[in-house]
N, C-alpha and C positions, 0 to 999 in steps of 0.2 A: 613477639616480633617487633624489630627494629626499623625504621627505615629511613633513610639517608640521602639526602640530594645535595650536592655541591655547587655552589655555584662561584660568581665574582671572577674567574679566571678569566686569561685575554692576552693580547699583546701590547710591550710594554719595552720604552726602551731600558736600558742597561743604567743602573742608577736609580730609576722611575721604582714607584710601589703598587701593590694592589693588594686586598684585605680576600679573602675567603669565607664565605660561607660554609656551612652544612646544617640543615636543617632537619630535625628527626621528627618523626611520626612515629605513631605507635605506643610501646610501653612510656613509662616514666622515665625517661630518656636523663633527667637529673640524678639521677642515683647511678648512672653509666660514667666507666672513663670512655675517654674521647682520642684519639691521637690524627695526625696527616700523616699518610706515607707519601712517599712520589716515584712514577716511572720515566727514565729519559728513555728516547728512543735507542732499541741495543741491549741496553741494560736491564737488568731486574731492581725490582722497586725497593725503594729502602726506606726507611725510617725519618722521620722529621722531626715531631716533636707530639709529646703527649701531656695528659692533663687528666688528673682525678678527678673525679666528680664534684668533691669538696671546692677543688682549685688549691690544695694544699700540697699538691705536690703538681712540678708541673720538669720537664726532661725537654733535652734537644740535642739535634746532634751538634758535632761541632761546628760543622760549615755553615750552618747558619745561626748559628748563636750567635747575640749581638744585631742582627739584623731583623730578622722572624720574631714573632711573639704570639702564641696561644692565649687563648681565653675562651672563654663561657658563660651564655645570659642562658642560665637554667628556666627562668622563667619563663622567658622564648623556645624552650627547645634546641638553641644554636650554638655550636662551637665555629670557631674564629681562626684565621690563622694572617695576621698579620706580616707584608712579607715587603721590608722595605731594603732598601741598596741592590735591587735584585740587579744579579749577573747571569750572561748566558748559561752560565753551567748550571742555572735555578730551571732551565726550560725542561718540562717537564710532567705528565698527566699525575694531578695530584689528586689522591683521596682521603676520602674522612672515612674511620673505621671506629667502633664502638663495642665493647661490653660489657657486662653488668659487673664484672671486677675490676676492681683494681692492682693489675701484681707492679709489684715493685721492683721485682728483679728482670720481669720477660717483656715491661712497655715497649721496648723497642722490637719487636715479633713479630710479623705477620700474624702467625696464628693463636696470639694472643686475642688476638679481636674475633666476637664472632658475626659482627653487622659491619656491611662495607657500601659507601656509594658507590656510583658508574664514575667518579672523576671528572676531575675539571682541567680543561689544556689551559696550561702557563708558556706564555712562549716571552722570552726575554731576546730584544735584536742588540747586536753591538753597533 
């Protein structure tokens, strides 16, 4: 077992940044990939950006690439999710999910992960 707490979210204006946490307990959480997804209100959650365990492969989606940036202090236990130039349309309950693979073809999947935190609200004002 995995287990996963997200923190660092908040409000922020439009332009403004804020870094993510997630912090794993449990197994070897370094030999796990890592990804964010995010829920806006309305919508179903989607995909952000992933990261192998290694940190040799690392994905995003398009809307935030160029601004968002993943990482990983395995030593910590902690995946990262860097989230600078934010705009409203970043507002949004984001979470960290985790497994003990790596696929290369399905990171962007919900049910590719099988450990997921409670989320952290991101709310971005204009």
């Amino acid at each position: 077992q995995v287990q996963l707490v997200e923190s660092g979210g908040g409000l922020v204006q439009a332009g403004g940044s804020l870094r993510l946490s997630c912090a794993a307990s449990g197994r070897t959480f370094s030999n796990y990939a890592a990804a964010w997804f995010r829920q806006a209100p309305g919508k179903e959650r989607e995909f952000v950006a992933a990261i192998s365990w290694s940190t040799s492969f690392i994905h995003y989606t398009d809307s935030v690439k160029g601004r968002f940036a993943i990482s990983r202090d395995n030593a910590k236990n902690t995946v990262y999710l860097q989230m600078n130039s934010l705009k409203p349309e970043d507002t949004a309950v984001y979470y960290c999910a985790a497994d003990p693979t790596y696929d290369s073809l399905r990171y962007y999947r919900e049910g590719t992960y099988e450990y997921w935190g409670q989320g952290t609200q991101v709310t971005v004002s204009s």
